[in-house]
C-alpha positions in Angstrom: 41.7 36.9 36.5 39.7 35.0 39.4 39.3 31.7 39.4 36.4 30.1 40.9 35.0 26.3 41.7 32.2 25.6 39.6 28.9 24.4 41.6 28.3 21.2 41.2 24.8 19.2 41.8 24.1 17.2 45.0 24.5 13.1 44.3 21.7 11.6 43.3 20.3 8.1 44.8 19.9 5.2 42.5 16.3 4.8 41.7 15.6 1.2 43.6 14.1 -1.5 40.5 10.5 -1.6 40.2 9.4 -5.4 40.0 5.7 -5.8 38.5 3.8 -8.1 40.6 2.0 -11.3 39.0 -2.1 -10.1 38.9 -3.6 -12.1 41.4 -6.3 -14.7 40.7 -9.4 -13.0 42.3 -12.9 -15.5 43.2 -15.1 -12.4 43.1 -14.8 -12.1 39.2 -17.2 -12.7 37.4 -17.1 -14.6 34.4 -15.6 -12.9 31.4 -18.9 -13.3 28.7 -17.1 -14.3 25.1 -16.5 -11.1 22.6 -19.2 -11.1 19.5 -17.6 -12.3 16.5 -16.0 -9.5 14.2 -17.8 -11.0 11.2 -21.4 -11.8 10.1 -22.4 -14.2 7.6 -26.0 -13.2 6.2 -27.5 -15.9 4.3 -30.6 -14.7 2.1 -31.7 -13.8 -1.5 -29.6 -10.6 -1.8 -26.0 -11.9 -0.4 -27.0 -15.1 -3.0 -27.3 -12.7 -5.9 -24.7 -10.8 -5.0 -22.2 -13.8 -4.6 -23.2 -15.5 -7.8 -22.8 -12.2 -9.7 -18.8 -11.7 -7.9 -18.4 -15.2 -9.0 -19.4 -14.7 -12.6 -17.2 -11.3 -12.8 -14.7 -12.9 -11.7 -15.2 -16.3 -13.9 -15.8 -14.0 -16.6 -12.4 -13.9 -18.4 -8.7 -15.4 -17.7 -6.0 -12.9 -17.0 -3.0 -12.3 -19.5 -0.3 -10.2 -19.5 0.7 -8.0 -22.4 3.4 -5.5 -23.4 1.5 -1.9 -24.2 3.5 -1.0 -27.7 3.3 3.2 -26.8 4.5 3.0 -22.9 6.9 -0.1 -22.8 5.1 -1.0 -19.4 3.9 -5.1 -19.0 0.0 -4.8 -18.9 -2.5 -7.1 -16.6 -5.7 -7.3 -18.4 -9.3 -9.3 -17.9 -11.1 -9.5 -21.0 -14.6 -11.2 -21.5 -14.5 -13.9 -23.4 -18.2 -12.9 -24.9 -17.7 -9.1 -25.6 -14.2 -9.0 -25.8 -14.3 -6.3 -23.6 -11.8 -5.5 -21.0 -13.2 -6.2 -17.8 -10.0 -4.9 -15.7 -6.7 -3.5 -16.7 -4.1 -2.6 -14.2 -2.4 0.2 -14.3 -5.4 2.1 -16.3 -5.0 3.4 -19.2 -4.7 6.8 -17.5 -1.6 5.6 -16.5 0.0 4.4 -19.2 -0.8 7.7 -21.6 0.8 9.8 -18.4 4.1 7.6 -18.9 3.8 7.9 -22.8 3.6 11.6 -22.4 6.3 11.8 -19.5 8.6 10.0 -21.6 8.2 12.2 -25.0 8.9 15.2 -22.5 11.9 14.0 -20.8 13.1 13.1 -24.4 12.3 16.5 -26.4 14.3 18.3 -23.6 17.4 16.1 -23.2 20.1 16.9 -25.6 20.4 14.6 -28.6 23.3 12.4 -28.6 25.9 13.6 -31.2 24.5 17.2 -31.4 27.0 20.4 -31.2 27.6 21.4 -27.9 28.7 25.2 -27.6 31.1 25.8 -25.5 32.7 29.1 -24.3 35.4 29.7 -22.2 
């Protein structure tokens, strides 16, 4: 068996600290010109009507929480107070049927507590 040195690499120099240097205040720049603003205000007959219809929608009703009897899930509703119409409902009724039925699933395949268990060895 031959026993050899392994190569090893040549040292390396220590990398010297880069120091970032302070910008310098320059006289030949020009002026920086202020940014436009990110948002516009438009005043007229459309954005009026449109604000006092967002105001009424959202005067229309007070919110109230309720317990949905089939899902067991807390409810935010909006109803108008003229119509009696639910104006907003979160989470949608989509959502609670889709719990309702995930629930009945989960429940029709889950073994019944108490029911004989056969067991073989």
């Amino acid at each position: 068996m031959d026993i050899r040195a392994v190569a090893t690499s040549p040292p390396v120099a220590a990398a010297t600290p880069v120091t970032a240097t302070p910008p310098r205040p320059d006289a030949r720049a020009e002026p920086q010109t202020p940014l436009a603003p990110a948002v516009s205000l438009s005043i007229g007959e459309a954005a009026e009507a449109r604000a006092g219809s967002e105001a009424t929608q959202q005067g229309a009703g007070r919110g109230a929480y309720t317990r949905d009897a089939e899902s067991q899930t807390l409810v935010y509703q909006v109803v108008d107070p003229a119509s009696g119409d639910i104006v907003i409902q979160i989470p949608d009724e989509v959502v609670l049927r889709a719990r309702v039925y995930a629930r009945e699933a989960s429940e029709a395949t889950a073994p019944k507590p108490g029911a004989a268990v056969e067991r073989r060895a």
